[in-house]
N, C-alpha and C positions, 0 to 999 in steps of 0.2 A: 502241421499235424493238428488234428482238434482235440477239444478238452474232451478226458473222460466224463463221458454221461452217468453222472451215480444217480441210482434210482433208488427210489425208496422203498420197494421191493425185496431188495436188498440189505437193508435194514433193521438191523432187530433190538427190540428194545428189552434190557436187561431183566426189568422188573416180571413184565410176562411169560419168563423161561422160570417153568417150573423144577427142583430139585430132582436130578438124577436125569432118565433121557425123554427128547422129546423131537419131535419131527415139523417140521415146516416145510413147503416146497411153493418154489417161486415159478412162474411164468413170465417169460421179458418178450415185449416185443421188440420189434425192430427198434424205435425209436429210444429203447431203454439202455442201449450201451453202443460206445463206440469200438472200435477196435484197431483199426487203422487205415490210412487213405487206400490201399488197394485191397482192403477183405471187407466185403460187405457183412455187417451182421444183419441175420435176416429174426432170428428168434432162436431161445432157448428154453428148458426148462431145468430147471436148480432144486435140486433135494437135500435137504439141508439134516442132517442128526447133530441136534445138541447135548450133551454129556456135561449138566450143570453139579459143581458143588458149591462149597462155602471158600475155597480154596484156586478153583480155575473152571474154567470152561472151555470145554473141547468139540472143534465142531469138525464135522465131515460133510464136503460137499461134494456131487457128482454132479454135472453139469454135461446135457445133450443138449448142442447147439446146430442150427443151421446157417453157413457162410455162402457167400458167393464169393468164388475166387475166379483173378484172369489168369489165364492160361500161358503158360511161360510160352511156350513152343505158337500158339494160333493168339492169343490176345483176346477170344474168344470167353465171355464169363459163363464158370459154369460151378453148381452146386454142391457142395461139398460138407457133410455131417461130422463132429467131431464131436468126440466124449473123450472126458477127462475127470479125476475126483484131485481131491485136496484135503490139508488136514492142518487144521488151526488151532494153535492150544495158546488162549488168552487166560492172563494171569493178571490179579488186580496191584500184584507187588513189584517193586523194581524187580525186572528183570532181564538180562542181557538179550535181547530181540535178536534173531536168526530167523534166515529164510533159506530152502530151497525151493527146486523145483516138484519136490514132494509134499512139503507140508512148512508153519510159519512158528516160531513160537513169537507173542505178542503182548505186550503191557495193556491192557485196563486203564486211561487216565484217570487220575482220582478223581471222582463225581460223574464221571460220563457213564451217562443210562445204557447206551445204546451201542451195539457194534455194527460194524460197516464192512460185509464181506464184497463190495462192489470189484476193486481191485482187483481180489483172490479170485473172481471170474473171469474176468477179466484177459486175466493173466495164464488162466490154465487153459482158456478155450484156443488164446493165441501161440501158444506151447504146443498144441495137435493139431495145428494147422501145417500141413505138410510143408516141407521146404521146398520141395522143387513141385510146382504145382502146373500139374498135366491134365488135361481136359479125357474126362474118360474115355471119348470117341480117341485115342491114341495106344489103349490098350485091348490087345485081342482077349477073347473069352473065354481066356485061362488067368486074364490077371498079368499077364506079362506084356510088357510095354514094346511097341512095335520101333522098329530104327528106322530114322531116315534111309532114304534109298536116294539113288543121286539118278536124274533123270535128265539125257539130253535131248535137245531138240531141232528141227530142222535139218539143213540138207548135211551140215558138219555132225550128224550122232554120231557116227562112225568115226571111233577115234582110229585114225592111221599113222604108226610109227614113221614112215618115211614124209610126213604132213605135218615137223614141227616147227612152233615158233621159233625162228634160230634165236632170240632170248632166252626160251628154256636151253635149248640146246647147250648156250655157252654157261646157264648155270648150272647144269650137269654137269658140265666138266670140271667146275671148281670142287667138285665134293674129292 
């Protein structure tokens, strides 16, 4: 597996968040984050709201990415858009770090300027990425996913009851 690629993009430095809210929004290109050996990241774009006090900071991201995925069913890569948002509420004071898959709470180390939502992207684009990943030419144009059909060929199509393997045969009769 390769190392996450943190970009600097990503980045934001403490000093420059002004008091109360404010918006940032990132553009990554491909080479700006990894994801994993079979989902290509091809680019995203990251909208960032910060909600600064004297107390914590609270960030919201929503992040529209574009992947290539292989296709379970053909091996075939094909593209696949995924939006996801996140919610991070960093605090300069001890405090007990929790994470889900909706939002993080997070410590401030003392003196560190700058926070690092690289991760949190990371992490949510590959959360929307489908788990059973099917090449769109597999569903018809309702959206609903077409089944295999079992296709024989040559002069044997014609399956004939009195034409079987006496193998099957004798595992038949074991039932």
């Amino acid at each position: 597996m390769g190392a996450i690629v943190e970009t600097d993009k990503l980045i934001f430095n403490l000093q420059e968040l002004q008091n109360g809210a404010s918006h940032r929004q990132a553009v990554l290109e491909q080479d700006d984050l990894f994801l994993e050996e079979d989902i290509r990241f091809l680019g995203a774009v990251v909208k960032v709201d910060f909600y600064k006090t004297n107390h914590f900071i609270e960030v919201k991201l929503k992040v529209d990415a574009q992947t290539e995925l292989i296709c379970d069913r053909s091996l075939n890569p094909f593209s696949e858009d995924v939006s996801g948002s996140y919610h991070i509420l960093f605090e300069p004071n001890p405090v007990e770090e929790s994470e889900t898959d909706k939002g993080a709470v997070k410590r401030i180390p003392h003196g560190d300027m700058q926070i690092n939502i690289s991760h949190e992207v990371r992490d949510t684009i590959l959360l929307k990425v489908p788990i059973k990943k099917i090449h769109p030419d597999f569903f018809d144009s309702e959206g609903n996913l077409i089944e295999f059909k079992t296709k024989n060929f040559g002069e044997d199509a014609v399956f004939d009851e009195d034409n079987i393997d006496p193998r099957w045969a004798a595992l038949k009769k074991l039932k």
